[in-house]
C-alpha positions in Angstrom: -19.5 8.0 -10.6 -18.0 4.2 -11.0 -19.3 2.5 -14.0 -20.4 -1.0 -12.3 -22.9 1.6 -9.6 -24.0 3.6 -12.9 -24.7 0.5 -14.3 -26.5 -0.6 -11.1 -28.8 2.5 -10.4 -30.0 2.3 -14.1 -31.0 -1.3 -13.4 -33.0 0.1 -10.7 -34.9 2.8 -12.3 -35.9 0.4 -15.4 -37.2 -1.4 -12.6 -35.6 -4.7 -12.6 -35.7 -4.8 -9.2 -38.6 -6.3 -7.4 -41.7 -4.4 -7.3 -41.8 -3.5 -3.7 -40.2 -0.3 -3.1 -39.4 -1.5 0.6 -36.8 -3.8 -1.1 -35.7 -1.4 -3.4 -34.7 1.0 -0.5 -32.7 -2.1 1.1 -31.2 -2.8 -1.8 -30.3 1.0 -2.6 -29.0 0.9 1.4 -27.0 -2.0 0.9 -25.4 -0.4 -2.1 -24.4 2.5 -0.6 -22.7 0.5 2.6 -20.9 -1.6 0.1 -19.4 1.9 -1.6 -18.3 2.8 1.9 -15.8 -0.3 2.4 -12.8 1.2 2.0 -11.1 -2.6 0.8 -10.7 -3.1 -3.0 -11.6 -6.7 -3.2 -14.0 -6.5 0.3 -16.0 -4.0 -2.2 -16.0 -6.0 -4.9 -17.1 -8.9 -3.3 -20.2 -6.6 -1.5 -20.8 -5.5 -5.2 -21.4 -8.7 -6.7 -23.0 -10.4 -3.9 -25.7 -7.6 -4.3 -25.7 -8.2 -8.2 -26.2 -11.4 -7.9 -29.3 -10.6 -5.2 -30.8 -8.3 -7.6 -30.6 -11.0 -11.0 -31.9 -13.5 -8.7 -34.8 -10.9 -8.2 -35.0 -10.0 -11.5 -35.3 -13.4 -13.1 -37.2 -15.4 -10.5 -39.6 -12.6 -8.8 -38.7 -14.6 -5.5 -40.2 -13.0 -2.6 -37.1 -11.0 -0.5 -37.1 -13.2 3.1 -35.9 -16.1 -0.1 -32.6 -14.1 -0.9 -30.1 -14.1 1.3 -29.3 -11.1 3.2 -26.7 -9.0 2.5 -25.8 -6.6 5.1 -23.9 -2.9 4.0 -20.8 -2.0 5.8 -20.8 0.4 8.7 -21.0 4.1 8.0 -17.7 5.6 7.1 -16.2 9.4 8.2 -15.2 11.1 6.0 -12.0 12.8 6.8 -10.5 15.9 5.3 -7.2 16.0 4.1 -5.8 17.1 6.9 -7.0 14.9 9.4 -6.2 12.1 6.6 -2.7 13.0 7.4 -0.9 10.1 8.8 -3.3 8.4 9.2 -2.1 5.1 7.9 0.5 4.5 10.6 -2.3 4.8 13.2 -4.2 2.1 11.5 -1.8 -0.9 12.2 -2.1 -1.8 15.7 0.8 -2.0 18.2 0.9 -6.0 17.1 1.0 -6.0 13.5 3.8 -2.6 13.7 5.7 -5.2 15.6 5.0 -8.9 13.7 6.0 -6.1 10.3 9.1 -4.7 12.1 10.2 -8.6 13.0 9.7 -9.0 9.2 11.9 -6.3 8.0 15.9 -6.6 7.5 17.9 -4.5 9.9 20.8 -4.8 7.4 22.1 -5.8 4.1 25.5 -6.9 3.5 26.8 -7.3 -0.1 30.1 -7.1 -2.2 30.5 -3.4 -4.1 30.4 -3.9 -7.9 31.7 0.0 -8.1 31.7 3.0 -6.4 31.9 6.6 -7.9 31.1 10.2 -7.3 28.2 12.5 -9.0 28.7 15.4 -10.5 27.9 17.0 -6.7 31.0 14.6 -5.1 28.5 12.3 -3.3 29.1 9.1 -3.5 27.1 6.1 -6.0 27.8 2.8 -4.7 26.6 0.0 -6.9 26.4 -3.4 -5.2 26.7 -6.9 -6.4 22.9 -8.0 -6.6 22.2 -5.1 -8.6 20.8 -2.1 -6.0 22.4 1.3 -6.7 23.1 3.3 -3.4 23.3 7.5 -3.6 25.3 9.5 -0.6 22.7 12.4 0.6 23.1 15.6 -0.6 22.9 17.1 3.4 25.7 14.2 3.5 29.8 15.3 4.4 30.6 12.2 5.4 33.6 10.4 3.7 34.7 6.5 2.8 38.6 5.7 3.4 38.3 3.6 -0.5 41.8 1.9 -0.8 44.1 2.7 -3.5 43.3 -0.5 -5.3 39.5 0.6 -5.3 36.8 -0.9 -3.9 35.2 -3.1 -6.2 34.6 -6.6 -4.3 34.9 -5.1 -1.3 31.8 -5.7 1.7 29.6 -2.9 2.3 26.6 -3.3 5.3 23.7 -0.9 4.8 21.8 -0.4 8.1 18.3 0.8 8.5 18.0 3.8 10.3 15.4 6.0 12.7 12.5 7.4 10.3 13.3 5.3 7.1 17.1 6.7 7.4 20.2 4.0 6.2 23.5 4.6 6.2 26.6 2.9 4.8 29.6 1.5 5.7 32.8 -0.3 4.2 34.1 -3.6 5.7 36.3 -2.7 8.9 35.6 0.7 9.1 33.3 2.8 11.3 32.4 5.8 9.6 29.3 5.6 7.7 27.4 7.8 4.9 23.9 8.3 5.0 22.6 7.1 1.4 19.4 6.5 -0.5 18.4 3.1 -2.3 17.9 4.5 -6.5 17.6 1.3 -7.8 
């Protein structure tokens, strides 16, 4: 059980509530709908508006229709794991999924600080402003790295299909598919 409803349901069985057991109910209701909001500081905020109802109560006795209401959050479903799955892409709406993608860089071009291959022969590309590129393992794909090697050299990382990016030299078309590692 969270500490700050412990806390809170011990406060209501000394009875520092007010006398009438109608208002305890509603404030025992109210504190279950502000349990159900699934928003950190939306909780929070529930949480202390109903503290501050019941000290109010506590110290002054005042009669409830004197308090201002505090109405609990609409009942929540509660999902197994499985239907949980997923779940938070279908939360955004069609507008936000677009005002986020309009957000998000298609690309990144930067200058190549290194490049070397793992113990596996993938490739490690380290770039200029400090991000470290890894070729995928599932990965064949090759770089044509001059003979002078390829430090100052322009890569462009492009974001693929299903969180996917690949990588390419200045000038050239081939590509390797690659993961960000720092």
């Amino acid at each position: 059980m969270r500490p700050y409803l412990s806390s809170f349901l011990i406060a209501l069985g000394l009875g520092l509530t007010l006398p009438n057991a109608g208002n305890a109910q509603d404030l025992t209701s109210s504190l279950m709908g502000c349990r159900d909001i699934n928003d950190d500081s939306d909780r929070l905020a529930c949480f202390d508006n109903l503290v501050g109802a019941m000290g109010t109560q506590a110290v002054a006795q005042a009669p409830a229709s004197a308090q201002a209401p505090v109405e609990p959050a609409a009942p929540v479903v509660v999902l197994t794991a499985e239907e949980r799955f997923g779940v938070d892409d279908l939360r955004k709406s069609d507008e936000v999924k677009k005002r986020e993608k309009k957000t998000q860089l298609q690309s990144l071009s930067d200058s190549v600080v290194d490049i070397a291959r793992n113990g596996r022969g993938k490739y490690v590309v380290i770039l200029e402003n400090g991000q470290i590129w890894r070729q995928l393992n599932a990965d064949s794909g090759r770089l044509r790295i001059p003979k002078s090697g390829a430090e100052g050299m322009t890569v462009e990382i492009k974001r693929r299909s299903l969180g996917a990016h690949s990588l390419y030299l200045a000038g050239e078309n081939r590509g390797i598919k690659v993961e960000r590692i720092k």
